[in-house]
N, CA and C atoms as a LAMMPS dump frame, in Angstrom:
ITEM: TIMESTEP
0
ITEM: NUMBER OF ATOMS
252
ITEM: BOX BOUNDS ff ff ff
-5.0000000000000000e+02 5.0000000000000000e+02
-5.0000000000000000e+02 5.0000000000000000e+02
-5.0000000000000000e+02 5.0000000000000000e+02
ITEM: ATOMS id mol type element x y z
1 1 1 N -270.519 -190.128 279.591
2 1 2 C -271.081 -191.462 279.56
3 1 3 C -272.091 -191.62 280.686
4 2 1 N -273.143 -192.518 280.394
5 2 2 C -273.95 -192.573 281.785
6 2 3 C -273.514 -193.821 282.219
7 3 1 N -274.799 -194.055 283.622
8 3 2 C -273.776 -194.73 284.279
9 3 3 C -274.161 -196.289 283.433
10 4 1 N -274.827 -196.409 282.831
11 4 2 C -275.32 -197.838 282.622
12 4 3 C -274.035 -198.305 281.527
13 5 1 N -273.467 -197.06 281.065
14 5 2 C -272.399 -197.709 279.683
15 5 3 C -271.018 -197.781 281.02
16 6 1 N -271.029 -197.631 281.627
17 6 2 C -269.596 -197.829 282.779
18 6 3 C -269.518 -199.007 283.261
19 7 1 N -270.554 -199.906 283.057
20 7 2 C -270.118 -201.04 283.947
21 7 3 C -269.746 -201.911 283.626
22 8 1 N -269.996 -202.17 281.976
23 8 2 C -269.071 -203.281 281.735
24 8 3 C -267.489 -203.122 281.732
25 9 1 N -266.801 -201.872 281.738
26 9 2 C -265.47 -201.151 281.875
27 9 3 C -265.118 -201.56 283.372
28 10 1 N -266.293 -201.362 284.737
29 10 2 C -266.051 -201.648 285.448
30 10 3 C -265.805 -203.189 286.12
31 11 1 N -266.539 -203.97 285.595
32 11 2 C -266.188 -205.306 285.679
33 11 3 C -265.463 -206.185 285.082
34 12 1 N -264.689 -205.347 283.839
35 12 2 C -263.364 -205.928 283.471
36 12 3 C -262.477 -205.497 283.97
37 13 1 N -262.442 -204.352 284.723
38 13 2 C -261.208 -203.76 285.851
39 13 3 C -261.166 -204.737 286.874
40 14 1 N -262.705 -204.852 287.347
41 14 2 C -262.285 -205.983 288.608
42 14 3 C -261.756 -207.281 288.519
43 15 1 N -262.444 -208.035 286.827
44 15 2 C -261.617 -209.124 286.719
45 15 3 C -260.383 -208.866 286.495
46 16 1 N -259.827 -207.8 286.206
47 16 2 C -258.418 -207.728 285.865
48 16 3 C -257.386 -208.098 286.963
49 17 1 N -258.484 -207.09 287.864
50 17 2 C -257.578 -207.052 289.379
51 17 3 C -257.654 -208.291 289.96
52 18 1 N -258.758 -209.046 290.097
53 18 2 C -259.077 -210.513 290.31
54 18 3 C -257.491 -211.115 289.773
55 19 1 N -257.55 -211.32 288.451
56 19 2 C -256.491 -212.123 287.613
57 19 3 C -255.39 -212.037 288.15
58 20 1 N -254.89 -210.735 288.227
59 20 2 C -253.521 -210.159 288.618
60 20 3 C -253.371 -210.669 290.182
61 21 1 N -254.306 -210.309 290.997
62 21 2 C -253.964 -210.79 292.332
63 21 3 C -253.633 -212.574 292.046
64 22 1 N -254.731 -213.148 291.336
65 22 2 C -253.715 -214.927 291.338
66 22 3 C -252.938 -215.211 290.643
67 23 1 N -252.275 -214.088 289.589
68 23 2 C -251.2 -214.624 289.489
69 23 3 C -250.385 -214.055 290.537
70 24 1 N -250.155 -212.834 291.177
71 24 2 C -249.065 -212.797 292.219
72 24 3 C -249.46 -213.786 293.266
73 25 1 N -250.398 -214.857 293.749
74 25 2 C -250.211 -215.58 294.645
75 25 3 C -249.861 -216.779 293.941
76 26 1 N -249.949 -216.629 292.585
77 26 2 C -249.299 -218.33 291.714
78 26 3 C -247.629 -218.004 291.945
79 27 1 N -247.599 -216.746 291.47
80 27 2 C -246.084 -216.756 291.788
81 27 3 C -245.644 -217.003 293.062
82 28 1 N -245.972 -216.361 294.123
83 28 2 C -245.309 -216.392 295.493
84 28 3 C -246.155 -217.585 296.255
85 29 1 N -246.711 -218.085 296.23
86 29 2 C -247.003 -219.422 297.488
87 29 3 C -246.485 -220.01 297.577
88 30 1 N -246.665 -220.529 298.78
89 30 2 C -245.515 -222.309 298.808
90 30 3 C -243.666 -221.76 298.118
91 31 1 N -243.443 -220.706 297.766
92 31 2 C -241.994 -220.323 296.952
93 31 3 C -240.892 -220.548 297.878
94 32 1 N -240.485 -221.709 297.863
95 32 2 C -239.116 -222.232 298.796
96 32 3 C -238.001 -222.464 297.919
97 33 1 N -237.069 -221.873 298.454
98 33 2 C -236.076 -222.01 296.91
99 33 3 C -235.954 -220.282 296.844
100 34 1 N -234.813 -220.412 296.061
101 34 2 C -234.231 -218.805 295.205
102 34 3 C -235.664 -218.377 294.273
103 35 1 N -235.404 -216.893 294.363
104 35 2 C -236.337 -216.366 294.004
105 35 3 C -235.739 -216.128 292.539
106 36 1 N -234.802 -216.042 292.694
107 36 2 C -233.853 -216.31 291.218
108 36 3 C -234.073 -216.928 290.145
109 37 1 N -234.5 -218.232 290.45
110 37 2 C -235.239 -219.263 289.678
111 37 3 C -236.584 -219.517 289.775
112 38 1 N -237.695 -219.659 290.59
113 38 2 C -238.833 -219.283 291.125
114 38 3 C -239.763 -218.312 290.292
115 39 1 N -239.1 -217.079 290.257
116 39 2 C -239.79 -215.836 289.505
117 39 3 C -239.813 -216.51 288.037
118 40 1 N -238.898 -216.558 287.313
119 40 2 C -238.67 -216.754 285.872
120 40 3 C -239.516 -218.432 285.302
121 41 1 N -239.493 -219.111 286.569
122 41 2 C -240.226 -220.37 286.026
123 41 3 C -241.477 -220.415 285.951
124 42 1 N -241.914 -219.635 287.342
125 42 2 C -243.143 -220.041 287.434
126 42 3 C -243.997 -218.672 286.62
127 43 1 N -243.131 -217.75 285.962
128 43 2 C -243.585 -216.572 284.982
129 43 3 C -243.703 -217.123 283.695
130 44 1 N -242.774 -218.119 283.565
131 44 2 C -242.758 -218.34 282.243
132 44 3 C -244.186 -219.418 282.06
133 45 1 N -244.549 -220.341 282.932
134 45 2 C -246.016 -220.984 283.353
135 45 3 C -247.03 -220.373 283.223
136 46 1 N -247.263 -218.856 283.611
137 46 2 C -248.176 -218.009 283.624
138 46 3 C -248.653 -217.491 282.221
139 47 1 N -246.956 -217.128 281.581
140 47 2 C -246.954 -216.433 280.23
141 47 3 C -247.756 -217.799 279.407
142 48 1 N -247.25 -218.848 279.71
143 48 2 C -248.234 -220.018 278.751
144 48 3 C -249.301 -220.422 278.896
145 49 1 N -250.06 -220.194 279.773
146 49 2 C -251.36 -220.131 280.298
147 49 3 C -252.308 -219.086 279.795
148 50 1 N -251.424 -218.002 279.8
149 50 2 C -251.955 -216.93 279.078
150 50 3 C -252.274 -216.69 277.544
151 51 1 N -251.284 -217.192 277.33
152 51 2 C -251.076 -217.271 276.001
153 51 3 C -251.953 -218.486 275.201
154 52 1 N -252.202 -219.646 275.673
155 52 2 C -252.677 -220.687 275.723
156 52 3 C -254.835 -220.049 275.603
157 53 1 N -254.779 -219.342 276.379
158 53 2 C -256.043 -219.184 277.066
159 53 3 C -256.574 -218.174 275.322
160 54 1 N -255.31 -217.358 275.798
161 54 2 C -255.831 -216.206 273.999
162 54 3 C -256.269 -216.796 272.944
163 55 1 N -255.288 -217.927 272.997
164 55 2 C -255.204 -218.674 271.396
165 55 3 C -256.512 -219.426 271.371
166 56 1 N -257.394 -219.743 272.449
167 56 2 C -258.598 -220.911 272.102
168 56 3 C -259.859 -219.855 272.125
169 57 1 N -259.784 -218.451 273.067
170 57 2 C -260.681 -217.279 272.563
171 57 3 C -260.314 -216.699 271.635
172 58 1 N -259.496 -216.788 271.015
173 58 2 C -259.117 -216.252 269.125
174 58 3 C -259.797 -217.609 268.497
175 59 1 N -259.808 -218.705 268.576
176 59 2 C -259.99 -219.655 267.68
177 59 3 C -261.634 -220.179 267.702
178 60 1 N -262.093 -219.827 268.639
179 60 2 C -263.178 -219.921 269.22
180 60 3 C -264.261 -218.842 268.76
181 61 1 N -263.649 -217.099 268.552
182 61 2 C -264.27 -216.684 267.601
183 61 3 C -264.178 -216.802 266.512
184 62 1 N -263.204 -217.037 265.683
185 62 2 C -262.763 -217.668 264.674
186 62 3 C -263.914 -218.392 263.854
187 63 1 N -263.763 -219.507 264.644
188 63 2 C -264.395 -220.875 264.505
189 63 3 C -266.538 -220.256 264.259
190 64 1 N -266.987 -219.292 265.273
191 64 2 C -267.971 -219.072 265.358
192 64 3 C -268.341 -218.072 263.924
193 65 1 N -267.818 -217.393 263.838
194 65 2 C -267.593 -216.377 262.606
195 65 3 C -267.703 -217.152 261.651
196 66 1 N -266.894 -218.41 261.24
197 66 2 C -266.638 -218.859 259.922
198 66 3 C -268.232 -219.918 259.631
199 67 1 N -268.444 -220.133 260.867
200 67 2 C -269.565 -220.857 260.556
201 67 3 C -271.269 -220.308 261.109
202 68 1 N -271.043 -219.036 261.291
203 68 2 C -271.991 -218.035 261.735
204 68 3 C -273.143 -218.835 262.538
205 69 1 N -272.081 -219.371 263.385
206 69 2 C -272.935 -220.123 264.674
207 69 3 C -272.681 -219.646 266.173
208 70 1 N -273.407 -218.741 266.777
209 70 2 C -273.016 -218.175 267.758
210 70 3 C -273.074 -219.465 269.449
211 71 1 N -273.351 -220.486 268.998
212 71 2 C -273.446 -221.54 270.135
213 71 3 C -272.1 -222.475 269.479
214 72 1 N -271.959 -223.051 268.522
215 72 2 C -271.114 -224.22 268.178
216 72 3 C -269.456 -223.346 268.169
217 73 1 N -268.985 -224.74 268.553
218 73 2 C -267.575 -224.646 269.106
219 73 3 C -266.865 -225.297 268.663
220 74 1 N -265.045 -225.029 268.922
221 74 2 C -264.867 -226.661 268.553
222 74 3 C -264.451 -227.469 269.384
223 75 1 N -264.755 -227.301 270.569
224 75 2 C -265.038 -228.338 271.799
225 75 3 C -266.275 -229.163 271.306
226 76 1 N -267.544 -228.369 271.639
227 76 2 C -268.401 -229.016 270.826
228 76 3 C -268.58 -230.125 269.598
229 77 1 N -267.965 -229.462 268.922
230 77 2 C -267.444 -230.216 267.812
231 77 3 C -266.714 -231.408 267.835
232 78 1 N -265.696 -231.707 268.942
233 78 2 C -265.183 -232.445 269.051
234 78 3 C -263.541 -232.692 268.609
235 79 1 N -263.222 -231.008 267.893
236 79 2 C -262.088 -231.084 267.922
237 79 3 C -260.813 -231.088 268.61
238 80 1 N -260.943 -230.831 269.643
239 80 2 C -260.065 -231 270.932
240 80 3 C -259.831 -232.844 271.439
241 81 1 N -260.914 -233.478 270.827
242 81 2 C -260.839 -234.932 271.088
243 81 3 C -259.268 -235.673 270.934
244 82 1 N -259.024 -236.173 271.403
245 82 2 C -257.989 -237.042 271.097
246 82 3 C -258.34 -238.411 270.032
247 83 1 N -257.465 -238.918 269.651
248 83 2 C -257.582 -240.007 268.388
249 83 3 C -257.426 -241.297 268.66
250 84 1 N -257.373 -241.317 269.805
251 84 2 C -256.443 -242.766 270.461
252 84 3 C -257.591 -243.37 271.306
């Protein structure tokens, strides 16, 4: 590979490492209290964040694909709006 095809490999390593370092400081800061309970809560916060984050970049290409609009969203759109 040359070097120009390496770098986008390389700057998703660093965001990776980026990511990973805040979540080990989401987990451990301020952590007063059993680590017993601590680890598993504030993991299970992370896991939904995560998970949360996938589901609107899945829906988001989704959404762009179905309407072969590489700018419109459905933020944009206004589907995230509330009704009230």
């Amino acid at each position: 590979m040359r070097k120009k095809d390496l770098r986008p490999i390389r700057v998703l390593l660093i965001l990776a490492a980026v990511a990973a370092a805040v979540i080990v400081l989401f987990m451990t800061l301020n952590a007063k209290g059993r680590w017993d309970f601590i680890l598993p809560f504030r993991g299970m916060k992370v896991l939904s964040m995560v998970l949360v984050a996938y589901a609107i970049a899945v829906s988001t290409v989704l959404f762009q694909t179905v309407s072969h609009n590489r700018i419109l969203t459905p933020s944009i759109m206004g589907f995230d709006a509330s009704t009230s």
